[in-house]
C-alpha positions in Angstrom: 129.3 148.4 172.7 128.5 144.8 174.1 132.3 143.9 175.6 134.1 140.8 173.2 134.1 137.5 175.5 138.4 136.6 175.5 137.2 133.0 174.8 135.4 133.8 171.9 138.9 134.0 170.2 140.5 131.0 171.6 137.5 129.0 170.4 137.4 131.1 166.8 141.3 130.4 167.1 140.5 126.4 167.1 138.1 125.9 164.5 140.6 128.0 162.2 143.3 125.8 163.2 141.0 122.5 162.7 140.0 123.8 159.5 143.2 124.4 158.5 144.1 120.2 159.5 141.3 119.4 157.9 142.3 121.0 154.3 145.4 118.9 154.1 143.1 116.1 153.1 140.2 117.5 151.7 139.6 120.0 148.7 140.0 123.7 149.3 136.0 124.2 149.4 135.0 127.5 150.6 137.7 128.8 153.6 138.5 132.5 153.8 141.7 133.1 153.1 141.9 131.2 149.9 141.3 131.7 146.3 143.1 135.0 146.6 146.6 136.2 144.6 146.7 138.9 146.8 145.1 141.5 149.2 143.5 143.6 146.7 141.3 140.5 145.5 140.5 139.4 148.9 139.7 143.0 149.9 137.0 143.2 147.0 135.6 139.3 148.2 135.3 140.5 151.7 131.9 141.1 151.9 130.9 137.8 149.7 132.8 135.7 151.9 131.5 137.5 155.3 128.0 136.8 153.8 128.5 133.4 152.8 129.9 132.2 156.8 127.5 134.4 157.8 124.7 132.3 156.3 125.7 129.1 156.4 126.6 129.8 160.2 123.0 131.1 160.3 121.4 128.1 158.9 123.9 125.6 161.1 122.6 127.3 164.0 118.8 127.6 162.6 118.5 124.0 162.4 120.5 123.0 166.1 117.8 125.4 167.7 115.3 124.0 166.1 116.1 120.6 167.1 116.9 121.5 170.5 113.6 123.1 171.1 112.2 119.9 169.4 114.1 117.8 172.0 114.3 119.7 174.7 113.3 117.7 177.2 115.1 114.9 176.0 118.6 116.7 175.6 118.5 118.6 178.8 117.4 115.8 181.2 120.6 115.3 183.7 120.4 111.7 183.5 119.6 111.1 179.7 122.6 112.7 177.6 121.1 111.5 174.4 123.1 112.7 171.6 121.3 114.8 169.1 119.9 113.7 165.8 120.5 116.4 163.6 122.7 114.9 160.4 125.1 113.7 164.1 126.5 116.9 164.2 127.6 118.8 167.0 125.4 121.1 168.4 126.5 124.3 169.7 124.9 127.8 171.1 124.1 130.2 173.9 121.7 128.5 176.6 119.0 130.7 178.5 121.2 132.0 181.0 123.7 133.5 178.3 126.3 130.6 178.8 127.7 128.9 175.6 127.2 125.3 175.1 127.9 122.4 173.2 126.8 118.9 172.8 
């Protein structure tokens, strides 16, 4: 078994935590650990909700790959940090040499 990268958590840990900022002024949406009354609920949505980050991570990181590899050039030149395109979001991923990035 692959071993788990320590930071992984920390940076898990901070989107949680930003999430959890942003909820007290937005609606609820779609965040894990609500919608539940109690553990028996939440045990039967487990594999909904795993499926449903699971894709929309999937598609998040689809379409920053795809504009990277559109861009690539352009986004990795040293002296040319344009930002990218991509509805302004953050991009965010594992570069060829295994390291994680984001821009």
């Amino acid at each position: 078994m692959k071993e788990i990268d320590d930071n992984f958590y920390k940076r898990a840990d901070d989107h949680i935590n930003l999430s959890n900022e942003q909820l007290k002024s937005e609606s609820r949406g779609m965040v894990s650990a609500c919608g539940w009354n109690n553990r028996e609920e939440m045990s039967i949505a487990k594999e909904k909700t795993l499926e449903y980050f699971v894709d929309e991570y999937w598609k998040m990181l689809s379409e920053n790959l795809d504009d990277y590899i559109e861009n690539f050039e352009t986004y990795m030149k040293p002296n040319n940090k344009k930002k990218s395109t991509t509805n302004n979001k953050t991009h965010a991923g594992i570069n060829g040499t295994g390291k994680f990035f984001a821009t």
